[in-house]
PDB file of N, H, CA, C and O in Angstrom:
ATOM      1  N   UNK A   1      -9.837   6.625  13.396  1.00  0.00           N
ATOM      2  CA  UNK A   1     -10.042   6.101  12.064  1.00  0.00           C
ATOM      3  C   UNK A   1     -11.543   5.886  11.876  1.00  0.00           C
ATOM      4  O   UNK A   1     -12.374   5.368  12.622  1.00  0.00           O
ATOM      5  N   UNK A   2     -11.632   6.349  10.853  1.00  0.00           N
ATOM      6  H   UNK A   2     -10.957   6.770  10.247  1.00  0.00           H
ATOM      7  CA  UNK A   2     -13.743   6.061  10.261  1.00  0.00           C
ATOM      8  C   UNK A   2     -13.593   4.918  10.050  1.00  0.00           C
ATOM      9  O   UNK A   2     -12.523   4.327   9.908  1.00  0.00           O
ATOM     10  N   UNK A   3     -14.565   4.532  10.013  1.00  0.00           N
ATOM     11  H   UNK A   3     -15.435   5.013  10.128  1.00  0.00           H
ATOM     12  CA  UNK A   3     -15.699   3.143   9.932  1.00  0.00           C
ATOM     13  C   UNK A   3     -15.366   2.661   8.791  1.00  0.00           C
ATOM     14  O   UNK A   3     -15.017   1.484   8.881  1.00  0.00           O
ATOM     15  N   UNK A   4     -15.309   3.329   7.163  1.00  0.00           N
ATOM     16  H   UNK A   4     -15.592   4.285   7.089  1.00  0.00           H
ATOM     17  CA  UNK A   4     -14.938   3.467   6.191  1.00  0.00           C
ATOM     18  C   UNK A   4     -13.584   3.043   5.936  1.00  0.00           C
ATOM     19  O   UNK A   4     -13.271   2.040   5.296  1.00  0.00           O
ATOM     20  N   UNK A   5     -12.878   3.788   6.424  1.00  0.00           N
ATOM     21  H   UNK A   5     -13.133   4.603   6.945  1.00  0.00           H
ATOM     22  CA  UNK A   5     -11.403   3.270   6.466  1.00  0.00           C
ATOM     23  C   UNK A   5     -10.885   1.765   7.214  1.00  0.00           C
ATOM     24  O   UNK A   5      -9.780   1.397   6.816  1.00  0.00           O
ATOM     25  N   UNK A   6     -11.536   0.883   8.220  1.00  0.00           N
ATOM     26  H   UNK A   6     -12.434   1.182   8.543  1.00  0.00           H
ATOM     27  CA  UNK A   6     -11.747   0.059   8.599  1.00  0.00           C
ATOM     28  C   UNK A   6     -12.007  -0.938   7.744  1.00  0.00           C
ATOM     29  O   UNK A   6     -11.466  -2.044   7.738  1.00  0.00           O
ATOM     30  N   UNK A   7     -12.958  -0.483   6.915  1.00  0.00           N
ATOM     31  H   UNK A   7     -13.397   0.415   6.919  1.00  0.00           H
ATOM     32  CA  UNK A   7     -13.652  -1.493   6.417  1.00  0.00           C
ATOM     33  C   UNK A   7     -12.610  -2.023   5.252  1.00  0.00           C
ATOM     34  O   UNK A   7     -12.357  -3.222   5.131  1.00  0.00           O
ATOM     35  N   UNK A   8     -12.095  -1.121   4.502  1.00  0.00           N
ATOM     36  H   UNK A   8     -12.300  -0.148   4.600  1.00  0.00           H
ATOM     37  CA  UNK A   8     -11.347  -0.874   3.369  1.00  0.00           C
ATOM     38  C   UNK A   8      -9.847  -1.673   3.704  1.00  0.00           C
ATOM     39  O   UNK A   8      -9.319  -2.523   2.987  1.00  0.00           O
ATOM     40  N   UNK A   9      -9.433  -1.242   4.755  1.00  0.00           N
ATOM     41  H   UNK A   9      -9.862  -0.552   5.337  1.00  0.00           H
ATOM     42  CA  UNK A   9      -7.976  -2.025   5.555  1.00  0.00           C
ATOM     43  C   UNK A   9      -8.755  -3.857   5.662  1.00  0.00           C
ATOM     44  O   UNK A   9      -8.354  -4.842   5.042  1.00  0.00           O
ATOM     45  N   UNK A  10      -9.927  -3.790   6.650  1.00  0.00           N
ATOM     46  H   UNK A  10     -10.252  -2.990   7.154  1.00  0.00           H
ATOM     47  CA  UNK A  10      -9.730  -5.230   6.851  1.00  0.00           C
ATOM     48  C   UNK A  10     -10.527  -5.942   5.032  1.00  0.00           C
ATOM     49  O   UNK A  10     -10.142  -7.075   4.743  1.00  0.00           O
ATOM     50  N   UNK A  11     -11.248  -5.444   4.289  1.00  0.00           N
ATOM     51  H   UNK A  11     -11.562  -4.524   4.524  1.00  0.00           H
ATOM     52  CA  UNK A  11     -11.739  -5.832   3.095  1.00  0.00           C
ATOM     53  C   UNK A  11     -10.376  -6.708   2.388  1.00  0.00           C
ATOM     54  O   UNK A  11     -10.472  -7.658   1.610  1.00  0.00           O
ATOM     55  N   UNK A  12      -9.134  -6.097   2.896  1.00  0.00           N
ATOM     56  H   UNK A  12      -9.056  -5.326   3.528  1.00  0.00           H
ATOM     57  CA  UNK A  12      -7.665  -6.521   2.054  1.00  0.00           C
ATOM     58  C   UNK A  12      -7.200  -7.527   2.790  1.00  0.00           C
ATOM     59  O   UNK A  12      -6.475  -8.261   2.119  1.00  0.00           O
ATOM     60  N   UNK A  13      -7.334  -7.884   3.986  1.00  0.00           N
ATOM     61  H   UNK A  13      -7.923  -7.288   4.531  1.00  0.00           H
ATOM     62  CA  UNK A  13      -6.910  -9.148   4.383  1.00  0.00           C
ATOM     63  C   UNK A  13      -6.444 -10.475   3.254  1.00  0.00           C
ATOM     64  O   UNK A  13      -7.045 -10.700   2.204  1.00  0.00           O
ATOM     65  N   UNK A  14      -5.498 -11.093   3.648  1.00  0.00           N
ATOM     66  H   UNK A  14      -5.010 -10.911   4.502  1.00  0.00           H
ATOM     67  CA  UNK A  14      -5.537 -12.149   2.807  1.00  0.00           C
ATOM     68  C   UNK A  14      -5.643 -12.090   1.742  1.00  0.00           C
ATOM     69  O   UNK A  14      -6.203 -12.961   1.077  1.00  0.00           O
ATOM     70  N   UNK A  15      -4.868 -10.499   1.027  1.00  0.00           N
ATOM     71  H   UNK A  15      -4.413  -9.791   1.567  1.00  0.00           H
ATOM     72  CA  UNK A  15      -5.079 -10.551  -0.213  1.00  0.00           C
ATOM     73  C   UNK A  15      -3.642 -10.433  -0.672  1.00  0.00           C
ATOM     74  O   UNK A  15      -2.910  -9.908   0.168  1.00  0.00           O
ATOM     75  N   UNK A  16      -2.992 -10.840  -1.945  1.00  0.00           N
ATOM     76  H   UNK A  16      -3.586 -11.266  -2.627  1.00  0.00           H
ATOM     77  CA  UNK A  16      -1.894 -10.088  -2.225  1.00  0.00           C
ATOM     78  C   UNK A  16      -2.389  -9.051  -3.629  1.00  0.00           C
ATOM     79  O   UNK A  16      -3.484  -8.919  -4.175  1.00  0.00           O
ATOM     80  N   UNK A  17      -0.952  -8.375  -3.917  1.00  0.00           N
ATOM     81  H   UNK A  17      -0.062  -8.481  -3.473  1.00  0.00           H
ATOM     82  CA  UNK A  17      -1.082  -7.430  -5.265  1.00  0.00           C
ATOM     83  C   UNK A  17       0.081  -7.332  -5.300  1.00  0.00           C
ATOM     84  O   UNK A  17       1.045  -7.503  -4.554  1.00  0.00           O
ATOM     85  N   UNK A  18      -0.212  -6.909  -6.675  1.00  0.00           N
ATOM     86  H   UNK A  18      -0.995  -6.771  -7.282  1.00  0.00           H
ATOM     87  CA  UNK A  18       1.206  -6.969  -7.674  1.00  0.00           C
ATOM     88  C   UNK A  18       2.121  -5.671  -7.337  1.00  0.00           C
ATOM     89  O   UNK A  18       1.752  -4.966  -6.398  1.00  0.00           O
ATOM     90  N   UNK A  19       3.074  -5.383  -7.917  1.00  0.00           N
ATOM     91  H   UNK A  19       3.374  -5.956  -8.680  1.00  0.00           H
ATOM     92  CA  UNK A  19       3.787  -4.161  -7.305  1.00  0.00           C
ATOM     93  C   UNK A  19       2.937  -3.295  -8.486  1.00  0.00           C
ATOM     94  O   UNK A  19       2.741  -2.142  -8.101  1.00  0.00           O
ATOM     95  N   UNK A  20       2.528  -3.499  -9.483  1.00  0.00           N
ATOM     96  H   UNK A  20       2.687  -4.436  -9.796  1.00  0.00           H
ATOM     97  CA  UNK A  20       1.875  -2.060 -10.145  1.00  0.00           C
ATOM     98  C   UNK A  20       0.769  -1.761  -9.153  1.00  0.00           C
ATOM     99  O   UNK A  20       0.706  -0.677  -8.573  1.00  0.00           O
ATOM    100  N   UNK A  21       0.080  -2.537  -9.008  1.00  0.00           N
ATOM    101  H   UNK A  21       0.131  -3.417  -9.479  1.00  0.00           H
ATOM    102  CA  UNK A  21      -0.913  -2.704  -8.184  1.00  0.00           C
ATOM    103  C   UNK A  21      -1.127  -1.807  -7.098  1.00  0.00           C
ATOM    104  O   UNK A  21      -2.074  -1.057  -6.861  1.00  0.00           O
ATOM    105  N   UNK A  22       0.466  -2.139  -6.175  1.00  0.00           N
ATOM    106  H   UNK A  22       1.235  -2.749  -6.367  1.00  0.00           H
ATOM    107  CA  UNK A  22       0.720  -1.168  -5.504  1.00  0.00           C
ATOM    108  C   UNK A  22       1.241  -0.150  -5.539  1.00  0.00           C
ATOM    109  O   UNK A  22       0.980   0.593  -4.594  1.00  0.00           O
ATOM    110  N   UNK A  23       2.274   0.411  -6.686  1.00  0.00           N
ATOM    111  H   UNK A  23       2.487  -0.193  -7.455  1.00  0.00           H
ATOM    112  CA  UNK A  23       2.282   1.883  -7.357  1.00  0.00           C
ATOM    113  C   UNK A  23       1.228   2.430  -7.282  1.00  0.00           C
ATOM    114  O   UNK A  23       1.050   3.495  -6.692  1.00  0.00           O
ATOM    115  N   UNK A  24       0.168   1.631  -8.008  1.00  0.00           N
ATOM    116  H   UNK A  24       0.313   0.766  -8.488  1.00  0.00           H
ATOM    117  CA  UNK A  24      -0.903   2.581  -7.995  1.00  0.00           C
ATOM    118  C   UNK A  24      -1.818   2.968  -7.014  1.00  0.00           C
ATOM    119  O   UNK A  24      -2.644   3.830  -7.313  1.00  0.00           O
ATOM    120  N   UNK A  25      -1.813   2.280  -5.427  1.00  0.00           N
ATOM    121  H   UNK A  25      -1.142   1.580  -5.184  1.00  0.00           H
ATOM    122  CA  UNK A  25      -2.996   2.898  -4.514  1.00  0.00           C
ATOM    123  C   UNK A  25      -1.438   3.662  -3.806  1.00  0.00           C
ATOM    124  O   UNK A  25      -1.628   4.155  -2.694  1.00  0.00           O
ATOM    125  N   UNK A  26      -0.237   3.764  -4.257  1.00  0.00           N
ATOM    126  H   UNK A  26      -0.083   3.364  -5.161  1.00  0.00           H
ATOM    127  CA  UNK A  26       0.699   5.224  -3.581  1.00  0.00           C
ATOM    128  C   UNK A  26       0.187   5.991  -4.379  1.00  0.00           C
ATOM    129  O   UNK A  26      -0.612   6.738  -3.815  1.00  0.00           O
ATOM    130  N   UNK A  27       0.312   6.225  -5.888  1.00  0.00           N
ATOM    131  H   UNK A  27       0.961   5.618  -6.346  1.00  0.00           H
ATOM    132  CA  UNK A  27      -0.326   7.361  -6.798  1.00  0.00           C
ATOM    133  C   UNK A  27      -1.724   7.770  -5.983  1.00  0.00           C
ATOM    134  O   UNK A  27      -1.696   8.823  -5.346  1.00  0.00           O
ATOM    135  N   UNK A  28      -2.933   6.983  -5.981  1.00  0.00           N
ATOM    136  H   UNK A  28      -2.956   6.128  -6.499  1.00  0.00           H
ATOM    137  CA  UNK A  28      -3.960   7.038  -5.471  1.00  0.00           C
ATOM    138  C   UNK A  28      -4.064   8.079  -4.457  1.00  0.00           C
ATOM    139  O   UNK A  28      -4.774   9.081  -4.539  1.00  0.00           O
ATOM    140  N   UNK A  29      -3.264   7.744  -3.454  1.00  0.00           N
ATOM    141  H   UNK A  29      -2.687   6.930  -3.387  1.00  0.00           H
ATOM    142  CA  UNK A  29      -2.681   8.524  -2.088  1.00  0.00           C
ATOM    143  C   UNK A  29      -1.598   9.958  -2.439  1.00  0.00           C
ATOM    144  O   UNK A  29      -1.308  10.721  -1.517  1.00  0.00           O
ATOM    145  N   UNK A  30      -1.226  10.121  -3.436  1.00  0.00           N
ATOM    146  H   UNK A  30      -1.461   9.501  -4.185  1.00  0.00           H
ATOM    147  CA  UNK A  30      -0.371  11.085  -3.801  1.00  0.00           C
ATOM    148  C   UNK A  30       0.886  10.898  -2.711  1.00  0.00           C
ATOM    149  O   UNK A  30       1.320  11.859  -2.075  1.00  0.00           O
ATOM    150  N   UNK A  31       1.453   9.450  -2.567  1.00  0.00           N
ATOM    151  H   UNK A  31       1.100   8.670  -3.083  1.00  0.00           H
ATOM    152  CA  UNK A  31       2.598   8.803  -2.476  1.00  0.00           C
ATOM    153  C   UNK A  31       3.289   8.148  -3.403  1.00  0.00           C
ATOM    154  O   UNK A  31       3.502   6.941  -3.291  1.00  0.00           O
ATOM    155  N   UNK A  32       3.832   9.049  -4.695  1.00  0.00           N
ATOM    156  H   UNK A  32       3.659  10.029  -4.786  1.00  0.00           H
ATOM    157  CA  UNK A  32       4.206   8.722  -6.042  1.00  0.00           C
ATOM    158  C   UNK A  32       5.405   9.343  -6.324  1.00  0.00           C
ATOM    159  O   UNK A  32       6.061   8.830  -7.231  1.00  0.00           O
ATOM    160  N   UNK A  33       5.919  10.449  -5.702  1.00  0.00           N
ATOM    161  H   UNK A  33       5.387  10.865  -4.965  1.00  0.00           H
ATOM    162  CA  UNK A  33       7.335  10.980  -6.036  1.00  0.00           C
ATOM    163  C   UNK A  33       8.494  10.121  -5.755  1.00  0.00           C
ATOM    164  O   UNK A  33       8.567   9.473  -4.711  1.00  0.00           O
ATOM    165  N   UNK A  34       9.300  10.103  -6.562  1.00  0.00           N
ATOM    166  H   UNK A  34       9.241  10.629  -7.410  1.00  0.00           H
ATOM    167  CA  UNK A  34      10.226   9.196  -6.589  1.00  0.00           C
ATOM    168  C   UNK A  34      10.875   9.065  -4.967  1.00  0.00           C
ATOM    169  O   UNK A  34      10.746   7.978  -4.403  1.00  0.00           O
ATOM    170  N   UNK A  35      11.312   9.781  -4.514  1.00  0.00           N
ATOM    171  H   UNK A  35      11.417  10.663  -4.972  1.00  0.00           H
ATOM    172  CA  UNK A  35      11.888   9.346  -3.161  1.00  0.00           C
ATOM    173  C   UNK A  35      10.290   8.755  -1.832  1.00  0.00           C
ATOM    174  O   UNK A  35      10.446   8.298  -0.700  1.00  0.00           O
ATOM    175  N   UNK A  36       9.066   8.987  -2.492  1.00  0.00           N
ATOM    176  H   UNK A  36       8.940   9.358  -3.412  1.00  0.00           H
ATOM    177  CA  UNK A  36       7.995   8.180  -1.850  1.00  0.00           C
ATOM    178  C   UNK A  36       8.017   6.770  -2.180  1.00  0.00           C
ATOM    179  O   UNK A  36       7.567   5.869  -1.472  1.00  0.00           O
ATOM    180  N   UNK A  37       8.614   6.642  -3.386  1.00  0.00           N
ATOM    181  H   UNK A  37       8.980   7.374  -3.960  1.00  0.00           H
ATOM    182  CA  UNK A  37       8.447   4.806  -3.845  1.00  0.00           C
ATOM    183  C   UNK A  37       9.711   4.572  -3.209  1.00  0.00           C
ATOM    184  O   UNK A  37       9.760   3.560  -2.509  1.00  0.00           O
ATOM    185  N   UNK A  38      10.994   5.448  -3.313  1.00  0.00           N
ATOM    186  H   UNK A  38      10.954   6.269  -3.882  1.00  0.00           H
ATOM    187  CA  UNK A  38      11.723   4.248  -2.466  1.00  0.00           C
ATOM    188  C   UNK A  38      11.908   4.238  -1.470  1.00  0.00           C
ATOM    189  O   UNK A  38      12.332   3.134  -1.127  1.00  0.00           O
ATOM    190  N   UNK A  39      11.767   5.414  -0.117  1.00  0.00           N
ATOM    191  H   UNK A  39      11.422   6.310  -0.395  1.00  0.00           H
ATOM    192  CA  UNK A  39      11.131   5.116   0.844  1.00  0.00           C
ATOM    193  C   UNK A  39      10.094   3.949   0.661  1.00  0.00           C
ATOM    194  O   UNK A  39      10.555   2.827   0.873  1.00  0.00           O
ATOM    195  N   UNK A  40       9.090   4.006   0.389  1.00  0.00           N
ATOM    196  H   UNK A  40       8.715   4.917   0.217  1.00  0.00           H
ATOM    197  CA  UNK A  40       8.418   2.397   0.443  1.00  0.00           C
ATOM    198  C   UNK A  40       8.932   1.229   0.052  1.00  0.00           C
ATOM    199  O   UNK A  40       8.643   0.194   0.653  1.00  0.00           O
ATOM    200  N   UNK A  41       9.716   1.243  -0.947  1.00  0.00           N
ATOM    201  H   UNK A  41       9.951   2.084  -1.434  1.00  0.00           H
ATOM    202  CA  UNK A  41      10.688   0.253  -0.969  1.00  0.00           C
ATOM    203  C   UNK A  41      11.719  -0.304  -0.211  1.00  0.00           C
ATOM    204  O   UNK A  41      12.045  -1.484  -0.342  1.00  0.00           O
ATOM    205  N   UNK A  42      12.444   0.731   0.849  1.00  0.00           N
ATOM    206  H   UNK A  42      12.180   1.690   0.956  1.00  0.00           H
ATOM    207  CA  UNK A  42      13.336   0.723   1.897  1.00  0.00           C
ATOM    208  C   UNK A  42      12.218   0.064   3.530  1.00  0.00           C
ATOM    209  O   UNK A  42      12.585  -0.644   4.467  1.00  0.00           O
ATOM    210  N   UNK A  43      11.071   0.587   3.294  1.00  0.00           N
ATOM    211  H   UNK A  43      10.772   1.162   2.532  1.00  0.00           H
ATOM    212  CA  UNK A  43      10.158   0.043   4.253  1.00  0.00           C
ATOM    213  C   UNK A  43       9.556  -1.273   3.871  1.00  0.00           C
ATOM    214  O   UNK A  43       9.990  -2.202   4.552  1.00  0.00           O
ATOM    215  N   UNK A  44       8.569  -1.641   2.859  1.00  0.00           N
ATOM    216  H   UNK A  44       8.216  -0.886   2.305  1.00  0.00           H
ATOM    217  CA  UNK A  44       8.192  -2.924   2.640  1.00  0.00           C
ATOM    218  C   UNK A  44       8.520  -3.777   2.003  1.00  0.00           C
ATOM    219  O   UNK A  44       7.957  -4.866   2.110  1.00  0.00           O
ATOM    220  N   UNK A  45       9.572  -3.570   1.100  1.00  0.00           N
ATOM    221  H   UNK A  45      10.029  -2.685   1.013  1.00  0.00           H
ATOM    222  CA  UNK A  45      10.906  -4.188  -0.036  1.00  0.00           C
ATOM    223  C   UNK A  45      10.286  -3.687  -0.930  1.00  0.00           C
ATOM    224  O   UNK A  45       9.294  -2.961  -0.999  1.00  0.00           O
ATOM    225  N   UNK A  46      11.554  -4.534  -2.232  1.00  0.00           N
ATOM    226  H   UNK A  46      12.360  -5.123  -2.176  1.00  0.00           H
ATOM    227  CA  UNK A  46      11.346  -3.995  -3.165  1.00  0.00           C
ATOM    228  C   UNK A  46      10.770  -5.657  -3.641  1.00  0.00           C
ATOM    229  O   UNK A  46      11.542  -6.600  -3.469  1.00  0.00           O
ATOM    230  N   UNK A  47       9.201  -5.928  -4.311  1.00  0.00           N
ATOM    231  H   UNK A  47       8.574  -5.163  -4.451  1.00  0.00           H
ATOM    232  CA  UNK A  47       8.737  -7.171  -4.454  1.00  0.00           C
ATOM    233  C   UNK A  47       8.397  -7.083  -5.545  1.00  0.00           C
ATOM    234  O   UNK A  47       8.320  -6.008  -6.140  1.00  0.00           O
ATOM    235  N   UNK A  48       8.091  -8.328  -6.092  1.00  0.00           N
ATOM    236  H   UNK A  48       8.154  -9.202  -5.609  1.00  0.00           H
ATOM    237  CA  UNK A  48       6.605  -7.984  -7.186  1.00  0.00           C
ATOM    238  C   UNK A  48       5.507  -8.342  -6.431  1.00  0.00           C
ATOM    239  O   UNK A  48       4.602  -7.593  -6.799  1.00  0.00           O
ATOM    240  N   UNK A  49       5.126  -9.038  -5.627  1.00  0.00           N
ATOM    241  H   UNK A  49       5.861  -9.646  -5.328  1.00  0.00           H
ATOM    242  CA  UNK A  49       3.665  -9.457  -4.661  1.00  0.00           C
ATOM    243  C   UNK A  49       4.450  -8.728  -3.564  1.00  0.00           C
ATOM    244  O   UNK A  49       5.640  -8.623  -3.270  1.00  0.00           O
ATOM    245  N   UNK A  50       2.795  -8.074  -2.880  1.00  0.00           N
ATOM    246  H   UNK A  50       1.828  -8.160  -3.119  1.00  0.00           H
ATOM    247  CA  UNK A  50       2.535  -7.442  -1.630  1.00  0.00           C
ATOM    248  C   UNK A  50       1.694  -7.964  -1.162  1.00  0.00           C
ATOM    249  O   UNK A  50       0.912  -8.560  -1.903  1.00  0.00           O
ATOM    250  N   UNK A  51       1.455  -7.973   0.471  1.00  0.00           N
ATOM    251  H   UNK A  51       2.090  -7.489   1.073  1.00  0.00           H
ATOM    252  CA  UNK A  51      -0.002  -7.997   0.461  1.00  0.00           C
ATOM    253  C   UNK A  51      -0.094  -6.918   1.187  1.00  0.00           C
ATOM    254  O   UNK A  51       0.610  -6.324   2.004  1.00  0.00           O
ATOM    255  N   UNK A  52      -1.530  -6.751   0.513  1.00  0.00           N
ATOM    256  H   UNK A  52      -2.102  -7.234  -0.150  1.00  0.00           H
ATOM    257  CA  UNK A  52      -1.851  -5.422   0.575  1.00  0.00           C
ATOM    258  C   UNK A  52      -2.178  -4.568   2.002  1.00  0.00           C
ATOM    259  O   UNK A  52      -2.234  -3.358   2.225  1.00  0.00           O
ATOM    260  N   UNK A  53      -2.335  -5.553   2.716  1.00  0.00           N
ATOM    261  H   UNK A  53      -2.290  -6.535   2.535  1.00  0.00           H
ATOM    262  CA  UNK A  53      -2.616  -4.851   3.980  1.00  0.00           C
ATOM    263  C   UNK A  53      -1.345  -3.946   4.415  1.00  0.00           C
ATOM    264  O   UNK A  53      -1.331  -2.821   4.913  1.00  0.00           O
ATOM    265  N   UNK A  54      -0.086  -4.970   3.997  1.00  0.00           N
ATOM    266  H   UNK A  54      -0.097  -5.885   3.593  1.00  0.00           H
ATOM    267  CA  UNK A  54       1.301  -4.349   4.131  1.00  0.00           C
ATOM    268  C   UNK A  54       1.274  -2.847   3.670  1.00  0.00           C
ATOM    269  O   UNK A  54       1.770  -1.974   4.383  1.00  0.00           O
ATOM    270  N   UNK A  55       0.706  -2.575   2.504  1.00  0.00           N
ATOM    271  H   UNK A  55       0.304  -3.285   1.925  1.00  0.00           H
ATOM    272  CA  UNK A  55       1.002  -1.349   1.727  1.00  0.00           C
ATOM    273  C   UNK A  55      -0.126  -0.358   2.333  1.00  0.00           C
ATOM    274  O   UNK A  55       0.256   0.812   2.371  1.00  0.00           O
ATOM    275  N   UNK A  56      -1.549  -0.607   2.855  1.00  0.00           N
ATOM    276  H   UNK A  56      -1.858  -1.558   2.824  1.00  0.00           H
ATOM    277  CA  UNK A  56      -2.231  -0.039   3.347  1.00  0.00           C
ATOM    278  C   UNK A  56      -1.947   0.515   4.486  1.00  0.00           C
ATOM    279  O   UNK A  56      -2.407   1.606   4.823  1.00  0.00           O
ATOM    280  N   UNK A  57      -1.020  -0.306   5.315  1.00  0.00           N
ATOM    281  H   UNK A  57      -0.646  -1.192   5.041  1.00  0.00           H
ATOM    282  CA  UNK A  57      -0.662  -0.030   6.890  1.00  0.00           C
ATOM    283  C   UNK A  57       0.898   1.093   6.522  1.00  0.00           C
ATOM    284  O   UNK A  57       1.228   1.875   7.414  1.00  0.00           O
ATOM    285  N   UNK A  58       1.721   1.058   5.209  1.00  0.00           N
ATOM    286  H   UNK A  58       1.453   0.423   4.484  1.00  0.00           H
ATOM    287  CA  UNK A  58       2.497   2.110   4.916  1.00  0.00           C
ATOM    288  C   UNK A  58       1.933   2.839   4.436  1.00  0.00           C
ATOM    289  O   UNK A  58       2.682   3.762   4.117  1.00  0.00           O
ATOM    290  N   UNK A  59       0.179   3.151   3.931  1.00  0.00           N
ATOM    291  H   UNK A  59      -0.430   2.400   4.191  1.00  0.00           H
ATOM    292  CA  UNK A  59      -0.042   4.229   3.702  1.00  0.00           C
ATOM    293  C   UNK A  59      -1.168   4.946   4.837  1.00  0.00           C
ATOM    294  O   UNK A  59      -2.002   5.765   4.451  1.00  0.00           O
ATOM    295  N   UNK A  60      -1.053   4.488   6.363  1.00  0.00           N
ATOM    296  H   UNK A  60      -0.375   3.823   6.677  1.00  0.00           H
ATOM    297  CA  UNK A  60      -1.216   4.787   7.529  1.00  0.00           C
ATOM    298  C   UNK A  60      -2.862   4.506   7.369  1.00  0.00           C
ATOM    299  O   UNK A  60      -3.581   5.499   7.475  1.00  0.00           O
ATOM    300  N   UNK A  61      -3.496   3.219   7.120  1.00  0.00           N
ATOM    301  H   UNK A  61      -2.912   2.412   7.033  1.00  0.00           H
ATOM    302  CA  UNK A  61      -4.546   2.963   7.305  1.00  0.00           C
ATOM    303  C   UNK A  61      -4.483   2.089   8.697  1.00  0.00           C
ATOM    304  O   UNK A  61      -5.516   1.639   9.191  1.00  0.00           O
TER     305      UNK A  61
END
């Protein structure tokens, strides 16, 4: 993992986000097709708050 990507994973610590929030860094990632959200939903629930590290570490940061 780059230095970059590090930084970006631990920058989210202690943070939460909303579930659009997190729709949108899966879109971001081109993890947006419907069986990608509910796979992620079957993996980190289905919420309205995440925290984000949660969603970063399902999008293999």
């Amino acid at each position: 993992m780059d230095e970059t990507c590090r930084d970006y994973y631990e920058s989210a610590e202690n943070t939460a986000i909303s579930r659009r929030r997190a729709l949108e860094e899966l879109r971001r990632h081109q993890q947006d097709a419907p069986e990608d959200v509910a796979e992620f939903y079957a993996d980190v629930g289905d919420c309205d708050i995440y925290q984000a590290q949660a969603v970063l570490r399902w999008l293999g940061y």
